[in-house]
N, C-alpha and C positions, 0 to 999 in steps of 0.2 A: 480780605479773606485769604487763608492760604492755600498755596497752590496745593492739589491735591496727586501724592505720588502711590502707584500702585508697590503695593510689599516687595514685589519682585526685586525694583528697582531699590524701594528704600532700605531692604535688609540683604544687602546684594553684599556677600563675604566681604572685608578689606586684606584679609591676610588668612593665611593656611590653615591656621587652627580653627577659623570659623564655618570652616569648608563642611557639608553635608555631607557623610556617607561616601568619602573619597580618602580615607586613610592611606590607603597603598598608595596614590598617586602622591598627596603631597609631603608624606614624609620620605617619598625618594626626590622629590625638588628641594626639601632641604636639606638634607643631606649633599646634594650634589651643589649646593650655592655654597653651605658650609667648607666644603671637600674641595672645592672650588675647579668642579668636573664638569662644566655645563657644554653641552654640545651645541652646537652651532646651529641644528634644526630638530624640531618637535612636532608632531601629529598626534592631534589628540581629539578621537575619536569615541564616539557611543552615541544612546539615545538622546533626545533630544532633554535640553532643560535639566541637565543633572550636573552643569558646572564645568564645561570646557571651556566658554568665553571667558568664566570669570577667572578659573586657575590661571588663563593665559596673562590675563592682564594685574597679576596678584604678582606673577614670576617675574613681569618688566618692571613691575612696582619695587621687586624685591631687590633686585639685578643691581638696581639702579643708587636704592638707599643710602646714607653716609654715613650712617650710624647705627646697623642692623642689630639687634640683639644676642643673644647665646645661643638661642634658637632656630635663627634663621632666619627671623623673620620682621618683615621693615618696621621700623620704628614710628612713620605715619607722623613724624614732625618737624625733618629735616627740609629742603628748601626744595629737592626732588617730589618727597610723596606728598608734599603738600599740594603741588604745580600738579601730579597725577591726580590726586582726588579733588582738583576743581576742573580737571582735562582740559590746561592750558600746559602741557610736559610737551615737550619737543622729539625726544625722544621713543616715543611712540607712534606706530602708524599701523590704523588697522583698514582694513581693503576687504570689501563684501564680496566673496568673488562671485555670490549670485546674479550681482547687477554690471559687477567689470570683470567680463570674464574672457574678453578678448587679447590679441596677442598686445595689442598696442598699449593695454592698461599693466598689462607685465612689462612691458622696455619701460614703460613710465615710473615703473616699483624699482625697476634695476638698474635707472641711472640715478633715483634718489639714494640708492645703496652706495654711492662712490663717495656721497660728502660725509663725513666723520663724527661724532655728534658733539653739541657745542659744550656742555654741560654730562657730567656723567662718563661713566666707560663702555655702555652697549645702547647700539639704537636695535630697539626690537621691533619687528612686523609680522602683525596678527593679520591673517589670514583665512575669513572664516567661509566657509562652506565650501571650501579648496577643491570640494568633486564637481562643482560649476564650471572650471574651467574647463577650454576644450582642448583640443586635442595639441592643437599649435601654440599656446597658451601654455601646457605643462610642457613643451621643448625646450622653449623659449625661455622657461625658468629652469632650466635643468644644470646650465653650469652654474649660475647666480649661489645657486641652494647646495650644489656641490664644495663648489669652493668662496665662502663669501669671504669677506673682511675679519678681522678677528673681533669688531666690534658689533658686527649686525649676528642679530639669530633672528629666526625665522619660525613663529609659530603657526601652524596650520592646525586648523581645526573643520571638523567634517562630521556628519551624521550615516553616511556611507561610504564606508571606508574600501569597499570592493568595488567603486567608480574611479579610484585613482589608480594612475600607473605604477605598475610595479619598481620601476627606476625612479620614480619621486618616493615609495615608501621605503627602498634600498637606501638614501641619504638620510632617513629621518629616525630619533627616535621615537619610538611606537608608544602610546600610555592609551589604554582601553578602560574608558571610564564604565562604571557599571551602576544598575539602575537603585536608585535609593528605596534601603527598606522600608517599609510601611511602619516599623515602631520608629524611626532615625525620622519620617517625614511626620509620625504624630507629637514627636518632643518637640522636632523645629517650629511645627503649628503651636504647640502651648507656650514656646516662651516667647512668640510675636503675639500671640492674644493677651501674656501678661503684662507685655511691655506698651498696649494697644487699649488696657482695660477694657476686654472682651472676655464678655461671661459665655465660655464655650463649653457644651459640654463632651465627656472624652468621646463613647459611642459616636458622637456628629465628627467629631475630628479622625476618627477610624473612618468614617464614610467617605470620606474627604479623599484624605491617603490613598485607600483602596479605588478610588473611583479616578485616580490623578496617575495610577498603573507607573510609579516611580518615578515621575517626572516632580521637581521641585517647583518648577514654574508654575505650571500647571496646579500644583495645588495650594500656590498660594495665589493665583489665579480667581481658583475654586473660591477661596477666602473670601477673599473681595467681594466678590458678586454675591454670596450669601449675607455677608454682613450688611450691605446695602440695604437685603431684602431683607430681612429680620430686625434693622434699626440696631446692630451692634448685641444679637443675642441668639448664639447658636444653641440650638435644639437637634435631636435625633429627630425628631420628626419634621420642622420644617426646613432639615436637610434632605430627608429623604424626599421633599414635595418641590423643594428649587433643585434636584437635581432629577428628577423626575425618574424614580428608584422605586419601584416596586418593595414594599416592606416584605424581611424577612418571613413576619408571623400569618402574610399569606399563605407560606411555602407549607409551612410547617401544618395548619388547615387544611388545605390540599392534600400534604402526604398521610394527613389521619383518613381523609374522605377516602385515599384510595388505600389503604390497607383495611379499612373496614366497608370496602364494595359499595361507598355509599355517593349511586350516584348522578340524585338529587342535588344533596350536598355542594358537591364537587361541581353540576353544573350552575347551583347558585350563585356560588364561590368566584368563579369564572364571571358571569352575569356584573357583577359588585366590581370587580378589576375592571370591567369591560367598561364599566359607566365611569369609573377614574380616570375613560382617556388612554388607559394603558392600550398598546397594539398587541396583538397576537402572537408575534415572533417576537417582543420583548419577552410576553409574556415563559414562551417556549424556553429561550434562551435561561431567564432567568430558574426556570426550573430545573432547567438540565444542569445549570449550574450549583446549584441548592441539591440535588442529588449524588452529583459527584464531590462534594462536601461530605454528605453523608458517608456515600462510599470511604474514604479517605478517614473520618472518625471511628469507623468500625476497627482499624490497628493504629495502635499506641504509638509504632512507629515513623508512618507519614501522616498522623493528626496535624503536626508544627505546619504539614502546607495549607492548611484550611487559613485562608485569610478572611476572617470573620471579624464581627462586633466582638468582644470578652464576653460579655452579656449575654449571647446565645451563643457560647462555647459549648458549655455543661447541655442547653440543648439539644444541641447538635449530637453529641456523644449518646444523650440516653436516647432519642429515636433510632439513631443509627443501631444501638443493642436490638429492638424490637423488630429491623430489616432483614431480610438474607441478602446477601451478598449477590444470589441470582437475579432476583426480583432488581434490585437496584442497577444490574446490570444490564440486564432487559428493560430497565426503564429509560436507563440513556440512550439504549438503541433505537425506543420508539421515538423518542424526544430529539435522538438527530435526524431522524428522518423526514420527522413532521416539520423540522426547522428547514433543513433544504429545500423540499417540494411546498414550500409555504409562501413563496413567490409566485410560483406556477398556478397554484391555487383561485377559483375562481369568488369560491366562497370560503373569504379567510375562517370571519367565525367559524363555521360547520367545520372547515379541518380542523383547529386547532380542538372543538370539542370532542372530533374522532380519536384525536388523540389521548383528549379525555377518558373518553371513553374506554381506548384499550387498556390504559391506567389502570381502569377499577378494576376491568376482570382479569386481571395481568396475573394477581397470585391465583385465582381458582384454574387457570389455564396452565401453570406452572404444575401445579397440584395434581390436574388431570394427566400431563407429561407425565409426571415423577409415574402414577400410577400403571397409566401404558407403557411404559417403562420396565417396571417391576414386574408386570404381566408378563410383558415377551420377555424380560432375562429367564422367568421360574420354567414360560414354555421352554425353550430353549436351553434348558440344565438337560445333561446326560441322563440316557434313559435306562432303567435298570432293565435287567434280565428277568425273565420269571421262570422261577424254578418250577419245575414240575416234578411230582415225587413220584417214583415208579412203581406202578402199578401189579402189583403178585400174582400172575397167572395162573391156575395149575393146566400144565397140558404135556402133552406126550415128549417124549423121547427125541421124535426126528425132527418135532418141532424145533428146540435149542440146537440140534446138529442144523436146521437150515439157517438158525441165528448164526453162528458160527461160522456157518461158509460164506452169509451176504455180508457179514464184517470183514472177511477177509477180503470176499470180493470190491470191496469201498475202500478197503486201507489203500490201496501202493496209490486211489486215485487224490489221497492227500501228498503234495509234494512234500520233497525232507525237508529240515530247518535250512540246509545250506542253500538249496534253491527257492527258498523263499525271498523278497526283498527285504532291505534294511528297517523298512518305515511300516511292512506288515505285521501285525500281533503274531505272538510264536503259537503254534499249531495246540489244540488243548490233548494231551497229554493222555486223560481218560478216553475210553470211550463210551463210557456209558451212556452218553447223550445220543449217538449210534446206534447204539443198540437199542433204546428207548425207542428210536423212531421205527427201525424194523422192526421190532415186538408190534409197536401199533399196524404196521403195514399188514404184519401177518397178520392179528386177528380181525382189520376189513377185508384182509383176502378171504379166511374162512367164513367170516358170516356173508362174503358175497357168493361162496361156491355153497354154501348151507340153503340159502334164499333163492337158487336157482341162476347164478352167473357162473356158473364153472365152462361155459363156454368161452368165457374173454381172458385175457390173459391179466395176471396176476401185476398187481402195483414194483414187486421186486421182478419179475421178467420184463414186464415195460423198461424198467432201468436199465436192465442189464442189455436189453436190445440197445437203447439209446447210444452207450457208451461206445456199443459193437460196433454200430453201423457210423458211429462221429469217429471213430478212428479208421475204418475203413476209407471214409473220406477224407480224413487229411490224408493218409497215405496214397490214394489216388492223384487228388487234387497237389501238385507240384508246380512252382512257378515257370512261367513262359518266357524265355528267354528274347528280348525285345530285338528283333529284323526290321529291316527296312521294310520287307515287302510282307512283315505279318500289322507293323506299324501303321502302312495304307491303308492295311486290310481291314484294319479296326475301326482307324480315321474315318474310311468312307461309309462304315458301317454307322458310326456317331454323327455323322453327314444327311446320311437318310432319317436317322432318325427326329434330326433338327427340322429337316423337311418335311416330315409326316405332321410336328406339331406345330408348323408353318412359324418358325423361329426367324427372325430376319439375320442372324449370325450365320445361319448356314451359306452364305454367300462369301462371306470372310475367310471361314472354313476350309472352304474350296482353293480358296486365293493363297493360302497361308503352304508354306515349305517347312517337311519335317527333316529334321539331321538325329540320328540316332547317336548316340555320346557316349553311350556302353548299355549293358545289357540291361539295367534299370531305370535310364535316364537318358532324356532327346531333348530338343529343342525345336520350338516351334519360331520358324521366322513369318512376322509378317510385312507388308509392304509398307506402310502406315501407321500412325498413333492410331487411327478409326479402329482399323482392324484390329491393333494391337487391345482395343476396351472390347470389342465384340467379344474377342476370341477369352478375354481374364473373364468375363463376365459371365460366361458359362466353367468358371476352372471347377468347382464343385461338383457338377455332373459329369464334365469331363475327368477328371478323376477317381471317382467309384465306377467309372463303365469301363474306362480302363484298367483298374487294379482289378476291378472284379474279369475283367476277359483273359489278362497276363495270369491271373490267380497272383496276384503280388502286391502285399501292401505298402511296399515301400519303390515302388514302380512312382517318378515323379519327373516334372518337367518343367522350362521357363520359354516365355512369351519375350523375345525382341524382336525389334524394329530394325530392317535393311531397305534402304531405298532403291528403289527397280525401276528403271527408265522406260519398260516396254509398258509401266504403268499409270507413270508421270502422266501428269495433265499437259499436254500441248496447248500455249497460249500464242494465239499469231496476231504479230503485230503490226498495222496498217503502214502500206509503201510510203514513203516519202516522197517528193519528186523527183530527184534524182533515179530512183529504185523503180517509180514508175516510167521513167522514159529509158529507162534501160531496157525496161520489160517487153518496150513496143517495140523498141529496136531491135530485140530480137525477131520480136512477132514479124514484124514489115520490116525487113533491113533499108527500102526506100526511104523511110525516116532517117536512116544517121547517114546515107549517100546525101539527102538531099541537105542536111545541116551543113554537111562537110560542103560541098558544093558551094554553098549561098556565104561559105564562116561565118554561121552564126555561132555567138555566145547566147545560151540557155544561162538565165537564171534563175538558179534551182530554188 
């Protein structure tokens, strides 16, 4: 029986042009073998399984060749690449640095680098997973990879390329391999299934791809393992069931249940997933992803990122027409949330149905928004004026002579345009709105002195008093020019009355020192941060009792802190023995006669 090799191995590239989804990288290797420009060290970095091992070992193969083609590229029958592809070449040394990663396995690499090679013009050393090394390890290699022989190159290769030193990635050059597209990994899957007589169908080899996230291995990995399980015969569906994939046309079920609120349906639906085995935070995930598809098919523009079946393309597009753009928006947000706190969750089922849940009534809640919405913008439109049309009196004579004089009396109390501000509407121009209101005022005046009030005074005298007696008062009422000892006078005034409403600040109060600053402005010192909260924490009432006592509103003042020693807290700290045998000595001077006397040494 023959041995059996996994695809990875058996359709493993021999030369450049067989290379998957790496064009920029190897038409600048050959180019530079042609050009005959090769540098002496290479890092060649990206995801996993997308062809760094193998480019490297394609370039020593190629380096090496005796008889290379017009191309670049080896010829695969000279006495070299034959010895390479049975890996009996001499020439070649590759070193795992995951497993030799210490200093002593690099002198080991660096004294094989002295002998020359026997056959050939470059001995090359592959290098793979080169951020394994440690710290002492990439030193150790640092002049080797600097300056090596003209016959050695050095290829390194790594999957994190921000674990190496920046002085190893200074000698090297740099090639960033990137992830293979999804149609470059469906062609490579169809022409190993033809070459394999494997009836595949495309949709399953789309799952494949997409499910293998650009890694090549990986999805001919995927291969393998399915073909085993099917007997050599790939389906759309018992791919989606060996890779344990929630089908599409669940999704799609689901998004009809919840845009038609129906949801029975929808918990059915779920019910049927739920007896498949599937879990709840696949199921999450896969929907949130199924909508942000949607999302993404609603413009023509970013549709190409929808990585789908072809088959539910056209899908995809006409439900995405029938969504808003809100709704789908709000539906990923339920969907991430429900995904995070879905760990936490005691009862997965019940969340995941909660989520359900807010699914279906997502758009009538949306709808009720839009509506309370609409309500408050129409409340909240500017409000008209209502005109009132003026009413045709007939009445006497002195009657219009006292319209005349209460307009005159009202006009000087509109200020002019100039003394108005920038941001006020300009002053209305007529007065007939004026006059409208005194005409009404007169005639409640008259029918209140008709009906028997001609004893009280009239709605235009009331006013005119008003005006009298508010300008008598401001002219009385003059700001108080702030003293030290009208300051106190106020202070202890604001003292008693903290005391009368048994305020615990009024203590602070007391303690605190005023500095007068000028005639609008003091400062209050207090002893303490304590004091300095008591004393801000009344600034409000302190400030209306004093603008209102000064008569002065722009009368204002600041709260800092001076430290006062007569207030400091005294901490006393226990004698020691020395300090206490001092103290007695004083007390009883016979104590240090009789030490002195006897010499004794005290130890203290």
């Amino acid at each position: 029986m023959e041995q059996f090799i996994v695809s990875a191995r058996k359709y493993r590239p021999q030369n450049f042009s067989t290379v998957v989804g790496q064009a920029h990288i190897t038409t600048t290797l050959k180019n530079a073998i042609k050009n005959q420009q090769l540098a002496h060290a290479f890092l060649f970095c990206g995801p996993r399984g997308v062809g760094k091992t193998t480019c490297a070992r394609i370039l020593a193969k190629t380096i090496n060749c005796e008889a290379p083609n017009a191309d670049g590229e080896a010829c695969n029958t000279c006495n070299s690449c034959t010895s390479f592809n049975e890996g009996s070449s001499l020439n070649i040394h590759e070193l795992d640095a995951a497993s030799n990663n210490s200093v002593d396995d690099i002198r080991a690499l660096v004294e094989q680098v002295r002998f020359a090679p026997q056959a050939g013009k470059y001995k090359v050393y592959i290098v793979d997973e080169v951020h394994m090394l440690s710290t002492s390890a990439f030193n150790a290699f640092l002049k080797t990879l600097e300056e090596p022989p003209p016959y050695a190159i050095f290829i390194l290769a790594t999957t994190e390329k921000h674990k190496i030193l920046p002085t190893i990635l200074s000698r090297c050059q740099i090639f960033d391999f990137k992830r293979i597209t999804t149609q470059d990994t469906v062609e490579h899957l169809e022409e190993i299934c033809e070459k394999e007589t494997i009836q595949a169908e495309l949709p399953a080899l789309q799952v494949i791809a997409q499910k293998s996230e650009g890694c090549m291995r990986d999805a001919l990995s995927i291969l393998d393992k399915i073909v085993s399980f099917t007997n050599g015969e790939l389906t759309y569906k018992n791919t989606l069931e060996h890779l344990n994939i929630l089908d599409a046309d669940y999704y799609f079920k689901l998004m009809d249940c919840m845009l038609k609120q129906d949801l029975s349906g929808a918990l059915l639906l779920f019910e049927d997933i739920n007896r498949k085995g599937f879990e709840g935070d696949l199921v999450l995930n896969g929907f949130a992803e199924f909508i942000r598809n949607l999302l993404l098919s609603k413009d023509a523009k970013v549709a190409i990122l929808v990585e789908v079946v072809e088959s539910f393309r056209q899908r995809y597009q006409e439900m995405a027409a029938g969504c808003s753009t809100g709704y789908l928006v709000s539906s990923l947000n339920i969907l991430a949330e429900a995904e995070i706190n879905y760990k936490s969750a005691r009862n997965k089922r019940l969340h995941v149905e909660l989520a359900l849940i807010k699914l279906c009534y997502l758009q009538q809640a949306i709808e009720l928004a839009g509506d309370a919405d609409k309500k408050k913008r129409t409340e909240l439109k500017p409000l008209n004026f209502r005109v009132v049309q003026p009413v045709k009196i007939n009445r006497p004579a002195p009657a219009a002579h006292a319209v005349s004089t209460a307009v005159a009396a009202i006009a000087p109390a509109v200020p002019p345009p100039s003394a108005q501000p920038d941001d006020m509407p300009p002053p209305v121009q007529s007065m007939g709105g004026a006059k409208l209101m005194i005409e009404e005022k007169l005639i409640t005046e008259k029918k209140t002195e008709k009906s028997g009030g001609s004893g009280k005074l009239g709605s235009l005298q009331k006013l005119r008093q008003q005006v009298s007696s508010a300008a008598q008062t401001e002219k009385v009422r003059s700001a108080i020019q702030v003293t030290p000892e009208l300051l106190q006078a106020a202070w202890g005034e604001f003292i008693e009355v903290l005391k009368n409403n048994r305020n615990p600040a009024a203590q602070s109060f007391e303690m605190a020192e005023l500095r007068v600053v000028s005639h609008e402005q003091f400062t209050v010192v207090t002893p303490n941060n304590l004091q300095q909260k008591f004393v801000d924490g009344e600034r409000i009432a302190l400030t209306e009792y004093l603008q209102h006592r000064f008569h002065n509103r722009r009368l204002s003042y600041q709260v800092i802190v001076e430290q006062r020693e007569d207030l400091a807290i005294k901490i006393e700290a226990p004698l020691n023995s020395k300090e206490r045998f001092q103290q007695l000595a004083e007390q009883f001077p016979l104590i240090k006669e009789l030490k002195d006397r006897l010499k004794l040494e005290l130890d203290y």
